[in-house]
C-alpha positions as CSV (number, residue, x, y, z in Angstrom):
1,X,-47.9,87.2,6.4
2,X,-45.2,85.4,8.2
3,X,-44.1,82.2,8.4
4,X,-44.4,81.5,12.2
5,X,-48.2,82.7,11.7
6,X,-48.2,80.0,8.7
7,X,-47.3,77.7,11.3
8,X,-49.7,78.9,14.2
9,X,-52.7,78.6,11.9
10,X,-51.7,75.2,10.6
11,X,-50.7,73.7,14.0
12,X,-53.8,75.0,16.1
13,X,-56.4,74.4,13.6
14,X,-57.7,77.5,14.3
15,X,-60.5,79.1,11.6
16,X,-58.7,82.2,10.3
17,X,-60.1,83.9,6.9
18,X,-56.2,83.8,4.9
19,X,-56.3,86.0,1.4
20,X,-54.3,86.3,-1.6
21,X,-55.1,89.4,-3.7
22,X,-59.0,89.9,-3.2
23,X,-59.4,85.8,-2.9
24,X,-59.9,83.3,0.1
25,X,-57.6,80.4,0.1
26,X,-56.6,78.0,1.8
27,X,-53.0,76.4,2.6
28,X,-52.2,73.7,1.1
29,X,-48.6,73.2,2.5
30,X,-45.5,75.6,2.5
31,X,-41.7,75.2,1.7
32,X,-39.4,78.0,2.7
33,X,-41.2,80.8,1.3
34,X,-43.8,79.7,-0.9
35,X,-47.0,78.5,-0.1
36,X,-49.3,76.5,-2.5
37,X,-53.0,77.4,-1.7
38,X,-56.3,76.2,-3.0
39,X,-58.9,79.3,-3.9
40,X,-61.8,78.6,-2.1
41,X,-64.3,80.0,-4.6
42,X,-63.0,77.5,-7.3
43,X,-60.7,74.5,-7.9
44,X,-57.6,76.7,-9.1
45,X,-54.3,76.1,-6.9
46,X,-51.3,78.0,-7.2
47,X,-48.1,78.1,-5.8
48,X,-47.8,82.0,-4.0
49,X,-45.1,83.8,-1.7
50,X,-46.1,83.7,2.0
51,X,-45.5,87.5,2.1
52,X,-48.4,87.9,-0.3
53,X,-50.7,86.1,1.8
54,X,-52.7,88.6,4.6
55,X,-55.4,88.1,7.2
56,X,-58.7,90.2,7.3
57,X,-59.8,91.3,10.4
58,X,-56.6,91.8,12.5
């Protein structure tokens, strides 16, 4: 994923389904080029390159 989509999705409030490995997340907040997400099927967070991050559904 990139960055300015980071932003778009953050900014606009828009519901988009965001995915780390086989996992929903959601974003927490970003610096640079790490994002630190909360899973959504627990209470785990982690701190994950924005690269690694992908839409489904595009």
């Amino acid at each position: 994923m990139e960055l300015n989509r980071i932003h778009s999705i953050l900014d606009n409030k828009e519901k988009c389904d965001v995915f780390f490995g086989d996992r929903p997340v959601w974003i927490q907040e970003i610096n640079d080029t790490v994002a630190k997400v909360g899973f959504v099927d627990n209470f785990e967070e982690k701190d994950v390159y924005i690269k690694d991050l992908y839409e489904r559904n595009l």
